[in-house]
C-alpha positions in Angstrom: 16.7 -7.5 26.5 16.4 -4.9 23.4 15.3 -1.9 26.1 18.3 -2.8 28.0 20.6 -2.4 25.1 19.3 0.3 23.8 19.6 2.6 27.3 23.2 1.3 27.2 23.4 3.2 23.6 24.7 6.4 23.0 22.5 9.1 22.2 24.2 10.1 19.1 24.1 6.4 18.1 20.5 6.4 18.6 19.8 9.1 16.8 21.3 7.5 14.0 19.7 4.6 13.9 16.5 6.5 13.5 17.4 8.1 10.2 18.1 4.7 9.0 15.3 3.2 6.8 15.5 -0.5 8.0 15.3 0.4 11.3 12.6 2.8 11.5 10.6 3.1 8.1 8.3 6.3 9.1 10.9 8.5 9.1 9.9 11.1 6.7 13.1 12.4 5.3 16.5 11.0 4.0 19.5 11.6 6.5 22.4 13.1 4.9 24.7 16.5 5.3 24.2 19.8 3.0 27.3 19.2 1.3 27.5 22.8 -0.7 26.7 27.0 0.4 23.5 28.1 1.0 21.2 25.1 1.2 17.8 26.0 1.2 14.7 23.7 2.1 11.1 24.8 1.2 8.1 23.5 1.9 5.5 22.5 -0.9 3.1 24.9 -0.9 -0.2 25.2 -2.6 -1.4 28.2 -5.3 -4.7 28.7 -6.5 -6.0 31.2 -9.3 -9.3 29.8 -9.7 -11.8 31.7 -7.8 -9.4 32.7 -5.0 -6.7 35.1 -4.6 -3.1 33.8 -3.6 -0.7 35.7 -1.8 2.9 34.5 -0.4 4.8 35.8 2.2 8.3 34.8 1.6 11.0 35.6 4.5 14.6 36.8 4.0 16.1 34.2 6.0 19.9 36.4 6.3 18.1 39.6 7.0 16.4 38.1 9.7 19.4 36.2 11.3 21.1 39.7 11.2 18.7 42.1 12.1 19.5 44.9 9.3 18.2 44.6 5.5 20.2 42.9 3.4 19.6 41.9 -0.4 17.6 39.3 -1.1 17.2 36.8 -4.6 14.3 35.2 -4.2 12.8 32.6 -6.7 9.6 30.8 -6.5 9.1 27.7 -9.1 5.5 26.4 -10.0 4.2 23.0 -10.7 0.9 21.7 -12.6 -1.3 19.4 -10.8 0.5 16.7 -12.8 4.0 17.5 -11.6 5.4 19.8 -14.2 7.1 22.9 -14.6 4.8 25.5 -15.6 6.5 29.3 -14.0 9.4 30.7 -12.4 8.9 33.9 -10.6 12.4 35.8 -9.7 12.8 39.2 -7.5 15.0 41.1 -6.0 14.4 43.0 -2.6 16.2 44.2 1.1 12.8 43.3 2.7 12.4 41.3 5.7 9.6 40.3 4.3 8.3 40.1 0.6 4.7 39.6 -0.4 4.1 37.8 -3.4 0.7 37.8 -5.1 0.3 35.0 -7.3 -1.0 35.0 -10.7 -1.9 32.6 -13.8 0.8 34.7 -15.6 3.5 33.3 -13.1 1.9 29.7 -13.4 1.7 29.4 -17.3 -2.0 29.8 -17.1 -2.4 26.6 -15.0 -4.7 27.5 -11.7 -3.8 25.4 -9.3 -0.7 23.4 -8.3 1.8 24.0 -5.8 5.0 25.9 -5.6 8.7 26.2 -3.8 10.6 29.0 -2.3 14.2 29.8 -2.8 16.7 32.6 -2.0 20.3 33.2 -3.0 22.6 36.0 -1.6 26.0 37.7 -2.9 29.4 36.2 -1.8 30.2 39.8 -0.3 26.8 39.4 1.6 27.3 36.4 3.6 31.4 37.9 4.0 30.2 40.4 5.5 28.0 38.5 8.0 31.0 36.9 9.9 28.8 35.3 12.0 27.9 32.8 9.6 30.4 32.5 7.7 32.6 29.8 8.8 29.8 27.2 8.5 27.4 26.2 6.3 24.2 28.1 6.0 21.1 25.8 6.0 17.5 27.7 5.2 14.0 26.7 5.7 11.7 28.1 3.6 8.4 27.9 6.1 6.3 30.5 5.0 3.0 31.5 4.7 0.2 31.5 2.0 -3.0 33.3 2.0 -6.1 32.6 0.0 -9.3 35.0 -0.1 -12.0 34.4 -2.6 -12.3 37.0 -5.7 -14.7 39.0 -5.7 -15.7 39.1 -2.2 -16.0 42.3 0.0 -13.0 41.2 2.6 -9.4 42.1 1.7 -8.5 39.8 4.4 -6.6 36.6 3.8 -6.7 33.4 5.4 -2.9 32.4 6.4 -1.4 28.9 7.1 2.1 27.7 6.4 3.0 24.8 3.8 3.2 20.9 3.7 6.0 19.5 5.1 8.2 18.7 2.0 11.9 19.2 2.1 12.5 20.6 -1.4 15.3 21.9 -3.2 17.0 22.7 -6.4 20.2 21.5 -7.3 21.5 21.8 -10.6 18.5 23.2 -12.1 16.9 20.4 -10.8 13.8 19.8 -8.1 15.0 17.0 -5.5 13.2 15.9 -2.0 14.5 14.6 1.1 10.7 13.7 1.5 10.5 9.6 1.7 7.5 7.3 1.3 7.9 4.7 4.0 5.0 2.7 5.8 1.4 3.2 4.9 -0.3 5.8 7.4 -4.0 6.5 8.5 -4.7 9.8 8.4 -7.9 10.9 10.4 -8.2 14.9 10.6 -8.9 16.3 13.9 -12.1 18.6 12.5 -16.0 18.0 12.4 -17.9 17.5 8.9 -20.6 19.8 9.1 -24.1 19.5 7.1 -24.4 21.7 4.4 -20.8 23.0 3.7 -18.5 22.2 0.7 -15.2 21.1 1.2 -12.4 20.7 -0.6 -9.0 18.6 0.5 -5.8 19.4 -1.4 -2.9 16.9 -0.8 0.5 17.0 -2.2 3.5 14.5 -3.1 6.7 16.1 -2.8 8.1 12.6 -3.6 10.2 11.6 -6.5 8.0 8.4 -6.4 4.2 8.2 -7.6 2.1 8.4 -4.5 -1.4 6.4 -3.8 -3.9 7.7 -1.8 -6.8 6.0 -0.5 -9.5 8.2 1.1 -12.4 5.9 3.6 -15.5 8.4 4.6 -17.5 7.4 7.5 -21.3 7.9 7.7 -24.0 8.6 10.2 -24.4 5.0 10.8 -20.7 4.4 11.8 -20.1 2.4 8.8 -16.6 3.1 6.7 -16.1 3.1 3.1 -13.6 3.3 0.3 -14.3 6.1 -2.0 -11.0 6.3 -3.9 -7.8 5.5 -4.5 -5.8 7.4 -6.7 -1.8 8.0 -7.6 -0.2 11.5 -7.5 2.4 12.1 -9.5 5.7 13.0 -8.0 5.5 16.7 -7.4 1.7 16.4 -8.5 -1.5 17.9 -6.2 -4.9 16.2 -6.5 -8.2 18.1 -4.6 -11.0 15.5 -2.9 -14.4 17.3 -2.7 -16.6 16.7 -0.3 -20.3 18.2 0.9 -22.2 16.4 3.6 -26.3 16.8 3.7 -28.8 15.8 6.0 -30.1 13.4 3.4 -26.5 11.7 3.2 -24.2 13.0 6.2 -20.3 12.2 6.6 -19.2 12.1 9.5 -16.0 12.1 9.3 -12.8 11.0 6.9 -9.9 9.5 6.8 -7.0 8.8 4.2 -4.1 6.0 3.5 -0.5 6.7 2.1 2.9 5.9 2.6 3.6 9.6 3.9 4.5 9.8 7.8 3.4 13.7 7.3 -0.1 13.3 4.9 -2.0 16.4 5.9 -4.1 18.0 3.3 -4.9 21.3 2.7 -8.7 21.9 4.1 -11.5 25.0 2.4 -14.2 24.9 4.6 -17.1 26.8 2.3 -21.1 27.1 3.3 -21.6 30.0 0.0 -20.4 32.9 1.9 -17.4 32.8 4.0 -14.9 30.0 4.0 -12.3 29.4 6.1 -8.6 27.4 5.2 -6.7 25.4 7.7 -4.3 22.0 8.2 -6.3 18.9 8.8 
């Protein structure tokens, strides 16, 4: 009876009904319309100043649409571990493309936490860009951070784009349309090797504190709880892990309430690592 009804639906209807919370609570992000100019969702992405080098590739969203250089504000905002506010970063450019390399100076002298990407263009800019101008303009800051370790002998970086997190700043200040719903297992799709470090990073781009439970499994098959632990709302926490042959992982998992609860993976054996999405 339900199927039945719902092929007799409308599509738009349907699709509404998704966004809704009580009738499909994994839905990751609120449903609602930009209501004001230049709306600009970021990811949440991760910094570190440790012992590795950060670098940011931050796109010019307008430039790109219109295929000539136009100028570009773009501001990058930096948050502790805990969730605070510890660095604003603001620059000017035509670019395409600008290349941030991130220092302790930008993030008040905190090492690692996570950061969002903004732009903001002139009146006469987006005027001039008829194209666009009768609507509203909707960004998506998707870009792409690299990490190297200091004081190796690669000037390479390791690339991969942010966690999924739907931020923005309105009013000076940092809102989500990120939403905890259901509880999730997350199980990566990647092998624990013996005798490499390495080190999860997840994020909450939540409003809301946000639990995590991490389960590893071991040789034998058997699961266990290692943690559980709250984030704080715009808060990163880093799970480390090393798997021997006298006490070998298999493989791990993690519980929260976040449809989209990847971490942030450093593979490390002592002298290359490698950085990827689990």
């Amino acid at each position: 009876m339900i199927k039945k009804i719902k092929e007799k639906l409308p599509n738009n209807f349907k699709k509404l009904l998704r966004h809704l919370y009580f009738f499909n609570n994994s839905v990751p992000y609120s449903y609602f319309q930009p209501s004001f100019d230049q709306f600009n969702l970021s990811d949440f992405f991760l910094f570190r100043c440790d012992n590795f080098d950060t670098i940011f590739i931050a796109d010019n969203n307008l430039a790109l649409l219109s295929a000539k250089p136009i100028e570009c504000r773009h501001i990058f905002y930096f948050y502790s571990v805990s969730g605070s506010r510890c660095g604003r970063f603001e620059v000017t450019t035509d670019l395409f493309h600008y290349h941030l390399k991130i220092n302790s100076q930008m993030t008040g002298g905190e090492l690692i936490g996570g950061f969002i990407h903004q732009t903001i263009y002139s009146d006469d800019s987006l005027k001039k860009e008829t194209e666009f101008s009768s609507e509203k303009l909707l960004f998506q800051h998707r870009g792409y951070t690299g990490y190297r370790r200091k004081g190796g002998d690669s000037y390479c970086y390791s690339f991969l784009h942010g966690n999924f997190g739907s931020m923005y700043i309105k009013n000076g200040k940092l809102l989500s349309l990120s939403r905890q719903r259901a509880l999730h297992s997350y199980t990566p799709q990647i092998q624990i090797k013996i005798n490499k470090f390495y080190e999860f990073y997840f994020t909450n781009p939540t409003s809301k504190d946000l639990k995590l439970d991490i389960t590893l499994t071991d040789q034998y098959n058997k699961s266990h709880n290692v943690l559980s632990v709250k984030i704080n709302p715009m808060g990163s926490y880093k799970f480390d892990l090393a798997s021997t042959s006298k006490d070998l992982i298999r493989n791990i998992s993690w519980t929260t309430r976040l449809p989209i609860g990847r971490a942030i993976v450093f593979e490390n054996d002592g002298i290359m690592f490698d950085v990827f999405h689990s």
